[in-house]
N, C-alpha and C positions, 0 to 999 in steps of 0.2 A: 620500549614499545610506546610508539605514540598512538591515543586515541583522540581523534575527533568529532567531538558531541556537539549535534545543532539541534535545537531546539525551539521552538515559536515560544513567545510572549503566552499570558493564562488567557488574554481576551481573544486569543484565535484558538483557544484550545479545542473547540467543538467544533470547528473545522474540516472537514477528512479530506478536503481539496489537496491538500499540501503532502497527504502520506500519499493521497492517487498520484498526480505530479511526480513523486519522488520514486515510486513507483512501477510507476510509467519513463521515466525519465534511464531508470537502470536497466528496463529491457530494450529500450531504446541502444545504447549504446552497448547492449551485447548482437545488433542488427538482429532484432526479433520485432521490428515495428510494426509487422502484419499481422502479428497473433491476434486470435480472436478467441472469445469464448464462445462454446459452444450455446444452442438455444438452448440445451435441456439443464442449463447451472440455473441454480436454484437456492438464494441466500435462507440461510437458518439462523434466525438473528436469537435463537435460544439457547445456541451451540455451547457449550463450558467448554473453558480451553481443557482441563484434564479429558475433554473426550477427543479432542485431535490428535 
């Protein structure tokens, strides 16, 4: 099994363009380029991952 790891430099690390971009870039190429969020999403930047 081959795995391949990409990774930014530490001085783009606070960055989040590049996870949006890569992000963007995979629904892209599953032809879902129109999707949108809805108006009623609503970010909870308090969220702990053990509660997803």
């Amino acid at each position: 099994m081959v795995v391949r790891l990409l990774h930014c430099v530490t001085v783009n690390c606070g960055d989040n363009a590049g996870m949006i971009a890569a992000a963007a870039y995979i629904e892209w190429k599953k032809g879902l380029e129109n999707v949108q969020a809805g108006l009623d999403l609503n970010a909870k930047p308090s969220l702990v991952f053990e509660d997803m």
